[in-house]
N, C-alpha and C positions, 0 to 999 in steps of 0.2 A: 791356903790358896786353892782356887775351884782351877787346877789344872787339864786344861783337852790332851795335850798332845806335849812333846819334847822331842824334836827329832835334830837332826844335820841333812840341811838342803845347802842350795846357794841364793842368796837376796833373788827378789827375781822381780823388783819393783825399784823405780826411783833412783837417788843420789848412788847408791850402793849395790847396784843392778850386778849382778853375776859374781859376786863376792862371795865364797865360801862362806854360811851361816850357822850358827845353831839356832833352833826357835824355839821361842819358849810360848805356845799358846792358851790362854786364860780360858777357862767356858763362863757363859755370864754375858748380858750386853743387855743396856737401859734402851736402845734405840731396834729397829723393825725394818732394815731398809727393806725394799721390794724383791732388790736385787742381794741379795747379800750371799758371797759366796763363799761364808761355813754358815751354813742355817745347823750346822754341828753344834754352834755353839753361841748361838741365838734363838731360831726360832723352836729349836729341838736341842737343847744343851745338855751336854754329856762330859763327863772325865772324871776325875776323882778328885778327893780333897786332901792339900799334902803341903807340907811345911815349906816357906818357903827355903831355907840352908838346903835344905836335901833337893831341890830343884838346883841351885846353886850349883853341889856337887854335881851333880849329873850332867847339867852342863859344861862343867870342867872337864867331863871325862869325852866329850866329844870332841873336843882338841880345834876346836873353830875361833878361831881370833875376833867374830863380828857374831851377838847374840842379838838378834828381832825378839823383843818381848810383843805379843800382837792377839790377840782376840776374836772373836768374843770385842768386851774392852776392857784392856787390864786395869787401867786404873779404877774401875771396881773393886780390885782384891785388894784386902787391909796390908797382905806383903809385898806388894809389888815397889813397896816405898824403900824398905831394908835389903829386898830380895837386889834392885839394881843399883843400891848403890853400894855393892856387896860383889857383885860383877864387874863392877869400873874397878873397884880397888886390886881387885886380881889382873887387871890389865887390860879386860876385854870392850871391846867398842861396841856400844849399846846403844840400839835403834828403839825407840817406843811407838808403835802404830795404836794410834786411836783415832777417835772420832772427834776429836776435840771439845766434848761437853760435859768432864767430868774431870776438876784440879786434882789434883795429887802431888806430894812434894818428890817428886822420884827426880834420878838421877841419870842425867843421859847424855851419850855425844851428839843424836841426832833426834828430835820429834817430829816424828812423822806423821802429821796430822791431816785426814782425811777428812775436811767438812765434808755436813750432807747436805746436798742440794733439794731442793723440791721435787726431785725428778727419782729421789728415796724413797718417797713415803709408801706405804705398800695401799692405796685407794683400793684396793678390794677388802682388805680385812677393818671393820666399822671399828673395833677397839682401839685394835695398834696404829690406826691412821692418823686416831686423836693424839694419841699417847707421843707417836712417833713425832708428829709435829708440831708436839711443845716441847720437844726435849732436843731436837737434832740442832738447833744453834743458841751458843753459846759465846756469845763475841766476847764477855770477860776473862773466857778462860782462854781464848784464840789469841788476846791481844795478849796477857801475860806471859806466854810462849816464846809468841814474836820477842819479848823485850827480854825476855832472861835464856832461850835456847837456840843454840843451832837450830834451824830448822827448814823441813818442805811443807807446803802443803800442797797434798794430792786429791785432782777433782776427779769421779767417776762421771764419764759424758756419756749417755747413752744414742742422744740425736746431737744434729748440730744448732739448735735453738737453746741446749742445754749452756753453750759458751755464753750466750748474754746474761746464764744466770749466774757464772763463773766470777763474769766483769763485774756483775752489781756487787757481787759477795767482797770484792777483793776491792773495791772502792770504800769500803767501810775501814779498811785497813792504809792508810796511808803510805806506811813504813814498808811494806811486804817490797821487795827485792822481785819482780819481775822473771830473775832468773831462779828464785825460787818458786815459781807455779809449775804445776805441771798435771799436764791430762792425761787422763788412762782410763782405754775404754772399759766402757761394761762390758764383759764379755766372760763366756764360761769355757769358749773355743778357741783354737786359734785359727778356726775359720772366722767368727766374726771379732775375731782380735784385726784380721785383717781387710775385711769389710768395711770398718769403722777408719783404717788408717790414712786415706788419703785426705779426707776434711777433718781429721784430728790435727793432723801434720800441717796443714795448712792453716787454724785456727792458732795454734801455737806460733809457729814464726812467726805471724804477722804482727803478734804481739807481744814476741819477746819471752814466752816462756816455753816450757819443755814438753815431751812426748816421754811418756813413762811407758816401757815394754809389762809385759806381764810373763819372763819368761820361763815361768813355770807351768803355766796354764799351757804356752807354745810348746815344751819339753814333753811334759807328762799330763796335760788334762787335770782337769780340775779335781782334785781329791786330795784327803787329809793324807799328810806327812808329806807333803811335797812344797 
């Protein structure tokens, strides 16, 4: 597995928001968002390459009862299939963050799937704009999810015209649970964590889904092992 990182933080997104975590970060990612905040492990990927059992152990040895596998996008690596269901069976409650365009048969309590909106593509860069926007939706692998996982799906909003693109997205899905949406801003600060919050907050109630904190970015600023 093309490993970035392995640290102990706390969730700091979503269902499982300030939950002691271990993370297990993949480098590697088929997609280019604009905004993507580890270009560590996308537009500039880094880490090394390592079995996944010995990532396993090392997660063991962090002693966090909740491991985020997340990316990059892990379902990319060929271990990430054995690697978690190798963590459940040890007891541990396993988040998978992806992008949702890429099946893998892995093993999870929660998939936490981040479609990309149009509001990803990176329109300055001519190759990856192409690339990026044939590859960022994948509704076969979005619906088999929904129908076999626990799961959220999390939108990154950057304006508030980006929510009509929320609704159309989630109208393709009939079954999606309302209280399973949830918006969370773009953002690298928690000054425009909070800039963005009063028409996020409002865009959510009105239609019944959630406000995802990002409280890591709030805690510590946007940087790897956090």
């Amino acid at each position: 597995m093309w490993i970035a990182e392995v640290f102990a933080s706390i969730q700091g997104e979503g269902r499982f928001a300030g939950i002691p975590s271990a993370f297990v970060r993949t480098s590697g990612c088929n997609l280019r968002c604009r905004f993507c905040d580890t270009p560590e492990t996308s537009w500039r990927p880094r880490g090394d390459h390592r079995d996944w059992d010995a990532v396993v152990e090392e997660v063991s040895e962090l002693g966090c009862p909740h491991v985020v596998v997340t990316g990059g996008e892990p379902m990319l690596q060929p271990g990430v299939v054995p690697m978690t269901r190798a963590l459940r069976d040890r007891g541990l409650v396993v988040t998978i963050e992806t992008a949702g365009t890429v099946d893998a048969n892995v093993s999870a309590d929660l998939m936490s799937v981040s479609p990309k909106l149009a509001n990803s593509t990176p329109v300055d860069d001519p190759v990856w704009s192409v690339r990026h926007e044939a590859a960022r939706d994948s509704a076969g692998v979005i619906q088999r999810w929904i129908e076999n996982f626990d799961y959220q799906l999390k939108f990154v909003v950057d304006q508030p015209h980006d929510v009509a693109d929320v609704e159309r997205y989630i109208e393709r899905f009939p079954a999606v649970d309302p209280g399973r949406v949830w918006l969370m801003p773009q953002a690298v600060t928690s000054e425009q964590i909070a800039e963005r919050a009063g028409w996020i907050r409002e865009a959510a109630e009105s239609r019944g889904w959630r406000v995802s904190p990002r409280l890591h970015i709030e805690l510590w600023g946007n940087r790897p092992g956090t």
